[in-house]
C-alpha positions as CSV (number, residue, x, y, z in Angstrom):
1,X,56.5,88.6,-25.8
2,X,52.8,89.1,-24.9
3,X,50.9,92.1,-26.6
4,X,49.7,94.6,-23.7
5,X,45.7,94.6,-22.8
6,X,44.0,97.5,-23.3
7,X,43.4,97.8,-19.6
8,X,47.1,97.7,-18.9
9,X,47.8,101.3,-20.9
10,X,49.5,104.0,-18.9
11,X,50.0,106.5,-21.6
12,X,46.3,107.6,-22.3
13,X,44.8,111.1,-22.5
14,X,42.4,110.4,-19.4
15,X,45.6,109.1,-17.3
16,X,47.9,112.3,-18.7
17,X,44.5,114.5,-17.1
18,X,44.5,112.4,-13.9
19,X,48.1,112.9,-13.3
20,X,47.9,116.6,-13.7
21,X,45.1,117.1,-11.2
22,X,47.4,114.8,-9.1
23,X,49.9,117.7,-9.4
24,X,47.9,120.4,-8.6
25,X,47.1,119.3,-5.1
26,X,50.4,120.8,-3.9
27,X,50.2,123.5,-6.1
28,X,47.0,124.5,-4.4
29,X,48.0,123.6,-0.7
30,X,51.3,126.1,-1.2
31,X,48.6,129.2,-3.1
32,X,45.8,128.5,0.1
33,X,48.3,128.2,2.8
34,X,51.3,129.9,1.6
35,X,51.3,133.3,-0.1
36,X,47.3,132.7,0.3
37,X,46.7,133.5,-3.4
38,X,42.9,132.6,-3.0
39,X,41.6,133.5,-6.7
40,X,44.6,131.6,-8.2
41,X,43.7,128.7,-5.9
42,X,40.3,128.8,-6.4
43,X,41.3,128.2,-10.1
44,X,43.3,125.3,-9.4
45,X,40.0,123.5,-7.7
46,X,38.4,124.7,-10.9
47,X,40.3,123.3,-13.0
48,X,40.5,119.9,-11.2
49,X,37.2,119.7,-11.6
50,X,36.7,120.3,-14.8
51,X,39.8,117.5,-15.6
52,X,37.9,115.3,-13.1
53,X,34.6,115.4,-15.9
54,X,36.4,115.7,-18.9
55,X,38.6,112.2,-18.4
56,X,35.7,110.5,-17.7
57,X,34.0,111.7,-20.5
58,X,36.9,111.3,-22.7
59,X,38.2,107.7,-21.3
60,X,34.3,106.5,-22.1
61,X,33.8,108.3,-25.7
62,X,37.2,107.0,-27.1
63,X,37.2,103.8,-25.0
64,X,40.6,104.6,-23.4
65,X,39.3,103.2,-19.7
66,X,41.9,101.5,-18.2
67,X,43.3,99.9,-14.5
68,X,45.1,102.6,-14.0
69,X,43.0,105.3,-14.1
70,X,40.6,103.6,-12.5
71,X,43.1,104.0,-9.7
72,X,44.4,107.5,-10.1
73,X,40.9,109.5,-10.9
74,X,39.9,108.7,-7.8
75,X,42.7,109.1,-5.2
76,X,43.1,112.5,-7.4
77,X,39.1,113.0,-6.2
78,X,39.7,112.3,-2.8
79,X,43.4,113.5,-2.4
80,X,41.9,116.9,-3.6
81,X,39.0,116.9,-1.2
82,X,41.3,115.6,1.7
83,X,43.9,118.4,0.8
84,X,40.9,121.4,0.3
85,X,38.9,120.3,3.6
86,X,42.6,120.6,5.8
87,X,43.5,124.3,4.3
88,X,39.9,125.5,4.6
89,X,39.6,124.1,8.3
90,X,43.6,125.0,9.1
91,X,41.7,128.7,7.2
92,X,38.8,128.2,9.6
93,X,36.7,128.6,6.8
94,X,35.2,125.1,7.3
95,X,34.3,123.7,11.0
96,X,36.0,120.7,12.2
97,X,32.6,118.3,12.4
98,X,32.2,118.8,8.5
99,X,35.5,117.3,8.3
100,X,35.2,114.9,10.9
101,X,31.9,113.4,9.0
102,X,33.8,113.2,5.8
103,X,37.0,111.3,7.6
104,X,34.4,109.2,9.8
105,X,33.1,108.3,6.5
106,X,36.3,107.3,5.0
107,X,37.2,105.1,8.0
108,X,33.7,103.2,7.8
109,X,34.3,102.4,4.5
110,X,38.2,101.9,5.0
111,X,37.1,98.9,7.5
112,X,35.1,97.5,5.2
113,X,37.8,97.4,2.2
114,X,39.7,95.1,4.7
115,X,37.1,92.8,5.2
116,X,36.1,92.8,1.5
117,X,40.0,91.7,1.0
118,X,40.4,88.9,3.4
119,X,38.0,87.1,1.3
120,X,39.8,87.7,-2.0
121,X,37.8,90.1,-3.7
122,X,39.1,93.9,-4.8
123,X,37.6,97.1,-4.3
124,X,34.4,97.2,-5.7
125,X,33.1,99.7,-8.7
126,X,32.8,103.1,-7.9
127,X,28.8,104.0,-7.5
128,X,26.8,106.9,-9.4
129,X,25.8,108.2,-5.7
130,X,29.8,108.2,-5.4
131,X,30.1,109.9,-8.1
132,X,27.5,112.5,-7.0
133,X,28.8,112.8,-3.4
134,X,32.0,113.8,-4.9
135,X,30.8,116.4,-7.9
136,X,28.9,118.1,-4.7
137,X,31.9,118.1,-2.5
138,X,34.2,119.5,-5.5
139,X,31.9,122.2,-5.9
140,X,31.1,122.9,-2.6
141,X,34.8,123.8,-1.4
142,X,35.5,126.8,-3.8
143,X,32.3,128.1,-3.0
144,X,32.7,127.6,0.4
145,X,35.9,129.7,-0.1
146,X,34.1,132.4,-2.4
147,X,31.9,132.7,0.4
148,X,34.7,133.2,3.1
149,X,35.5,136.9,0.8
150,X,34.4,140.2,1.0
151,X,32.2,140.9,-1.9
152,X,28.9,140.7,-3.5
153,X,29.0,137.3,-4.5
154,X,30.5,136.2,-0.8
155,X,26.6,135.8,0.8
156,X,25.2,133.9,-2.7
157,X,28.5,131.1,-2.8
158,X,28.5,130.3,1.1
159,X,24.4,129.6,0.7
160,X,25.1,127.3,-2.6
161,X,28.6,125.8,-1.1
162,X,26.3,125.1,2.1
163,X,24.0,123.3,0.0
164,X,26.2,121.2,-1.9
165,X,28.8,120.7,1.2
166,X,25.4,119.5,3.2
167,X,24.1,117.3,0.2
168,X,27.2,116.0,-0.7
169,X,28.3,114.9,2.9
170,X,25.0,113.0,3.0
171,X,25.5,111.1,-0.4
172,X,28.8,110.4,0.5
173,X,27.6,108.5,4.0
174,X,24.8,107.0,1.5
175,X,27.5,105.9,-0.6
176,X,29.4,104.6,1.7
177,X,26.5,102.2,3.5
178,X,25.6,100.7,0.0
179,X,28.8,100.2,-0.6
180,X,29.1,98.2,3.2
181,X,25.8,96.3,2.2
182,X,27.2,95.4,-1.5
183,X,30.4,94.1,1.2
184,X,27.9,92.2,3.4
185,X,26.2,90.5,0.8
186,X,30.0,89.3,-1.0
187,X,31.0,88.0,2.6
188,X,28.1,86.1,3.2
189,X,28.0,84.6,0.0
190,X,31.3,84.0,0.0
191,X,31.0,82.1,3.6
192,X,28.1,79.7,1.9
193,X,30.8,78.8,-0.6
């Protein structure tokens, strides 16, 4: 019997945080476009993002990284920004080419995942400017949200979500044409092989 890696654990605090934020995505779908319970949903984002930092942090600090939640932090990250861009644009809080310009994004990318595989190689590392494009896009959604409200803070969160929704849909596309160049340069090394 072979003794487990340390990349093959399941059971790991980071993975156990990453599995609840996976959760919560239906949770929050159901409080946005069910009963519309707005504040309770807006905690749920919350929340996920705060779990989204704090595996990371933890998984680094106590060196419990592993494959799968390598995997699972971030289709939790994009399953929650997929899930929060649909409700706010089926809310009409969002307009439909901020969506479109995330989902073009994803496609470009997607395409070249598919390339990047047909020569053997797996997806590649996840980039800070990733990393970045996502933090603004999980921040900009609940503000966007706040700012959809009556209230005093309603004019203050639409100006900051704008910001980070606008900012963080630009990293994003950054992200994703580094990550088509890092592609490029794997294929055509690969081809001189």
């Amino acid at each position: 019997m072979s003794e487990t890696s340390a990349e093959d654990r399941i059971w790991t605090v980071p993975n156990l945080l990453s599995f609840l934020r996976l959760l919560g995505v239906p949770v929050f779908l159901w409080l946005v476009l069910g009963p519309r319970e707005d504040g309770w949903a807006i905690g749920v984002l919350a929340v996920a993002g705060f779990t989204d930092w704090l595996d990371g942090k933890i998984a680094r600090a106590f060196n419990q990284t592993s494959r799968l939640g390598r995997l699972i932090d971030p289709a939790a990250d994009k399953l929650y920004v997929f899930s929060t861009i649909f409700a706010l644009l089926v809310r009409e809080i969002i307009p439909w080419w901020l969506v479109a310009a995330i989902l073009l994004r994803e496609a470009f990318v997607g395409c070249s995942i598919l390339v990047l595989r047909k020569y053997g190689y797996r997806a590649l590392q996840v980039h800070f400017l990733g990393k970045a494009a996502m933090f603004n896009l999980m921040y900009a959604f609940p503000l966007l949200f706040l700012g959809s409200h009556a209230g005093w803070y309603a004019d203050i969160a639409q100006i900051v979500g704008w910001a980070f929704a606008l900012w963080g849909t630009g990293l994003y596309w950054w992200a994703g044409v580094l990550y088509v160049v890092q592609v490029r340069q794997l294929v055509t090394a690969a081809k001189k092989e």
